[in-house]
C-alpha positions as CSV (number, residue, x, y, z in Angstrom):
1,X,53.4,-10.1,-88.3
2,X,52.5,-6.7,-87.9
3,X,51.5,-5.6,-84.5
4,X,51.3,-2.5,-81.7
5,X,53.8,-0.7,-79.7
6,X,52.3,1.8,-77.1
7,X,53.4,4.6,-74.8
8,X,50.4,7.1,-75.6
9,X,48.5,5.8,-79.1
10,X,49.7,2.5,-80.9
11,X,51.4,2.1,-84.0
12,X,53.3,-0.7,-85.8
13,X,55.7,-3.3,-85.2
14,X,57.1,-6.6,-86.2
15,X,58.4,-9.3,-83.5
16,X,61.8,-9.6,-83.4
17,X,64.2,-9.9,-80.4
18,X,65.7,-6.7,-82.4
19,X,62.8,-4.6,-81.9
20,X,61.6,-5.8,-78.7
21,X,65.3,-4.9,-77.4
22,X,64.8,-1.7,-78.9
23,X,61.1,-0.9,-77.4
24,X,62.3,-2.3,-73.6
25,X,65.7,0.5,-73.9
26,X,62.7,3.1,-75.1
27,X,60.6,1.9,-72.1
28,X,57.6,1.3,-74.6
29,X,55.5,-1.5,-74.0
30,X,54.9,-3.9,-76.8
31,X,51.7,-5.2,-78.1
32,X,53.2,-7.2,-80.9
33,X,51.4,-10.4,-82.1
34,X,53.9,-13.1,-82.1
35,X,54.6,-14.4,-85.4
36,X,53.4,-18.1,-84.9
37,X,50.2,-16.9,-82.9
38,X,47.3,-18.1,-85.5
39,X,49.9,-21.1,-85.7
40,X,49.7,-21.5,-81.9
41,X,46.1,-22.2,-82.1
42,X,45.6,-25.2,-84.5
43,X,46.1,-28.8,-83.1
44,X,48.9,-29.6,-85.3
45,X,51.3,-27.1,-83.1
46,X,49.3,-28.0,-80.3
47,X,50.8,-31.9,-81.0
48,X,54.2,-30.7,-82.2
49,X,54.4,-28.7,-78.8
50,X,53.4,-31.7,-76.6
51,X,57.0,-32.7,-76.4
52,X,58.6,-29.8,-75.5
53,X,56.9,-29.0,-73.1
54,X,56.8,-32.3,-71.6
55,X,60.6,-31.4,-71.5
56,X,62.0,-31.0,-68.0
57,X,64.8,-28.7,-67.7
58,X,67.8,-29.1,-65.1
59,X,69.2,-26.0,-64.6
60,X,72.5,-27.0,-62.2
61,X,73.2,-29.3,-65.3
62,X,71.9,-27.7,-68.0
63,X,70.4,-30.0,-70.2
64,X,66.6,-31.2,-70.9
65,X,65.0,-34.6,-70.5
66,X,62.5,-35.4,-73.6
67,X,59.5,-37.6,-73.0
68,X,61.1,-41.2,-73.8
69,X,63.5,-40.0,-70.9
70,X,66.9,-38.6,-72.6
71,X,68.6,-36.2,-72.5
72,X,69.7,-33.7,-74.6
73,X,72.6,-31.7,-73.4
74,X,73.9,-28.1,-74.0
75,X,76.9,-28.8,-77.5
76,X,77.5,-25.3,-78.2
77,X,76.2,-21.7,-79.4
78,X,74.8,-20.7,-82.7
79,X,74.8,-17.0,-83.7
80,X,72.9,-15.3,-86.4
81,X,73.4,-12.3,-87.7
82,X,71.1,-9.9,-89.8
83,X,72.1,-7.8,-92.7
84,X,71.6,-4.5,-90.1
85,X,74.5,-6.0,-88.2
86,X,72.1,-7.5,-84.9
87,X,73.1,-10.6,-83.8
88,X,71.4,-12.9,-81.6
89,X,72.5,-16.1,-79.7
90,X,70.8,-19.1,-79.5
91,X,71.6,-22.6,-77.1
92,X,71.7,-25.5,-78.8
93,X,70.6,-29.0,-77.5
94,X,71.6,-32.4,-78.7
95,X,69.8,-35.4,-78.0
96,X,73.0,-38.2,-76.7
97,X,71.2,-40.8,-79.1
98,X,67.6,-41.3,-80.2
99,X,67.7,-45.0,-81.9
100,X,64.9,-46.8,-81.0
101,X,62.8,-44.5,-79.9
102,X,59.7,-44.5,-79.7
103,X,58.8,-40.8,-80.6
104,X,61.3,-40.9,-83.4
105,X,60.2,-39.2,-86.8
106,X,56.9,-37.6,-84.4
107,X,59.1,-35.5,-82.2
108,X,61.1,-34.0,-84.8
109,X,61.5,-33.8,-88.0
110,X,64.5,-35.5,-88.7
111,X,65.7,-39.3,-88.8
112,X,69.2,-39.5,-86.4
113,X,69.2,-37.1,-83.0
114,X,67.5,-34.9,-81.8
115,X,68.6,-31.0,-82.0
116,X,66.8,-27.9,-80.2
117,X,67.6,-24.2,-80.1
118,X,66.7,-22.3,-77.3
119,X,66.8,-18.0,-77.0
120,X,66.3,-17.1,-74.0
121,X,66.0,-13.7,-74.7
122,X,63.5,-14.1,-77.3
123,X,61.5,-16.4,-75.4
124,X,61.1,-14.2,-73.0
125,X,60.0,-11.1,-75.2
126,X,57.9,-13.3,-76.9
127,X,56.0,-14.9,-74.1
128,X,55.9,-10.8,-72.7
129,X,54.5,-9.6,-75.9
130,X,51.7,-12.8,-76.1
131,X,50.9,-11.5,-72.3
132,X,50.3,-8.3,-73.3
133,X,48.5,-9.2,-77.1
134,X,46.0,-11.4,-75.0
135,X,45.2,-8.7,-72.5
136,X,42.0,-7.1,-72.2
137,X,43.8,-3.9,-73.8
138,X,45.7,-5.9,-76.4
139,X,42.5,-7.4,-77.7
140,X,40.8,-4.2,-78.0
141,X,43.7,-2.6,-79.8
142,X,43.9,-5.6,-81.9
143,X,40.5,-5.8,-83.0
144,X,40.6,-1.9,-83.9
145,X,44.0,-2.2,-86.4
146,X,42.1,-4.6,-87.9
147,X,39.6,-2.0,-88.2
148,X,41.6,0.9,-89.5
149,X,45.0,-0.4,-91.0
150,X,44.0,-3.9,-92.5
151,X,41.5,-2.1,-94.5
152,X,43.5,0.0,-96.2
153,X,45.3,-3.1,-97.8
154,X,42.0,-4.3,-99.1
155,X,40.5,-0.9,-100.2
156,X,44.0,-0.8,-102.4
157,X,43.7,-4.4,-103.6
158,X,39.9,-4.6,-104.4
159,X,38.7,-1.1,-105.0
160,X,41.8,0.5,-106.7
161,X,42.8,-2.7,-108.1
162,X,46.6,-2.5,-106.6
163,X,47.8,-5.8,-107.3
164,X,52.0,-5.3,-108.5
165,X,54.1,-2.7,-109.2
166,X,54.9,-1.3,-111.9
167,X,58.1,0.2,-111.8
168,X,61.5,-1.5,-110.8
169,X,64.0,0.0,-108.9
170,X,63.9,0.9,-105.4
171,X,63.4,4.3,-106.4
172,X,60.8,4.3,-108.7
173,X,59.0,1.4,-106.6
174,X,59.0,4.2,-103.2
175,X,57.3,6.8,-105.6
176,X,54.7,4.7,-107.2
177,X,53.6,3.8,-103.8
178,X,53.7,7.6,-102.4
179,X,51.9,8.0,-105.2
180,X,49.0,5.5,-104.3
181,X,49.4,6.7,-100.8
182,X,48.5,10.1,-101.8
183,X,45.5,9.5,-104.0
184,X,44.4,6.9,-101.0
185,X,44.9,9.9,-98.3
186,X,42.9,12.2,-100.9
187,X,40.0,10.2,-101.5
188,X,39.7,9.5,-97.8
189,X,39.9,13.2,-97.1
190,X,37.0,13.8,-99.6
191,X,35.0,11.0,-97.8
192,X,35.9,12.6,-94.3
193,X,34.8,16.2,-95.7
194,X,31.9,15.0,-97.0
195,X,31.1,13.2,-93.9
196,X,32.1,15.9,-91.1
197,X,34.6,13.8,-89.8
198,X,37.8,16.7,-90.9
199,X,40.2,16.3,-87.4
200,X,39.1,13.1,-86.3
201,X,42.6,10.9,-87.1
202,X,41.6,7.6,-85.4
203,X,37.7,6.2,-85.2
204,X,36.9,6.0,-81.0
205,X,38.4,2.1,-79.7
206,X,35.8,-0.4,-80.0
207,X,35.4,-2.9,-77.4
208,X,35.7,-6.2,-78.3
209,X,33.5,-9.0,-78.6
């Protein structure tokens, strides 16, 4: 999901233990949404999250004791690499043996044991950047992008009737959209001039409520 990064003004961002790397070397502090933050508020992921966090963790033995009581201990590493050549590590947890549970099928997903992958770097981003999001701050930035960038989307969708492109090629798709970018800019600079807005590049932060 798109979100803020901010030293003096915000701007854009995905999560991504990538980026947030990136941002902590640059000494930038993030205001990214996390992706699963609409998620995060629903009851289903609410109920899915009930047993992990009713997880206790031992960290002498490292392994994590579900809610029937087992345990599921550290079996190994699993790295994934993106086409950018970043790679991440995550710890993965295997449940000894989950017949009879109770939980079984509720838990997870799946029908033999139980398997969980923990990063420990991107958890910790992540529960940084949901800190920061849900800050007095990070709400009133986020309510403003929704303001001034989610708009353009919709002005481009509805009122200019930008549905596909139509071009292929990476080339030809990067100048169609400069094109639409520049007839977007255009039009607002008429509406601006016509307004006596010239100069003023961001509207003043709104508080939210």
């Amino acid at each position: 999901m798109l979100g803020l990064f901010s030293k003096q003004s915000p701007t854009r961002g995905y999560e991504g233990e990538e980026n947030d790397r990136y941002l902590e070397k640059e000494h930038i502090t993030a205001y990214v949404k996390p992706s699963n933050y609409e998620y995060s508020k629903t009851r289903k992921f609410q109920h899915e999250q009930s047993f992990r966090l009713a997880m206790s963790y031992d960290n002498e033995g490292d392994f994590y004791t579900c809610k029937a009581g087992r345990s599921l201990l550290f079996t190994g590493y699993r790295t994934h690499k993106r086409k950018g050549g970043f790679s991440s590590q995550s710890k993965i947890y295997t449940c000894e043996m989950c017949t009879g549970c109770t939980h079984l099928g509720i838990c997870d997903k799946g029908k033999y044991s139980k398997q969980i992958q923990m990063n420990e770097n991107f958890d910790k981003y992540r529960k940084r950047s949901l800190a920061n999001v849900t800050s007095q701050y990070g709400t009133v930035l986020r309510v403003n992008r929704s303001i001034q960038a989610e708009s353009v989307f919709g002005v481009l969708k509805e009122n200019m009737q930008f549905t596909r492109f139509l071009t292929r090629g990476e080339i030809n798709v990067r100048t169609e959209m400069l094109l639409l970018a520049l007839g977007f800019n255009i039009n607002k600079l008429h509406n601006r001039i016509q307004s006596g807005r010239i100069g003023q590049h961001l509207f003043p932060l709104q508080e939210a409520g």
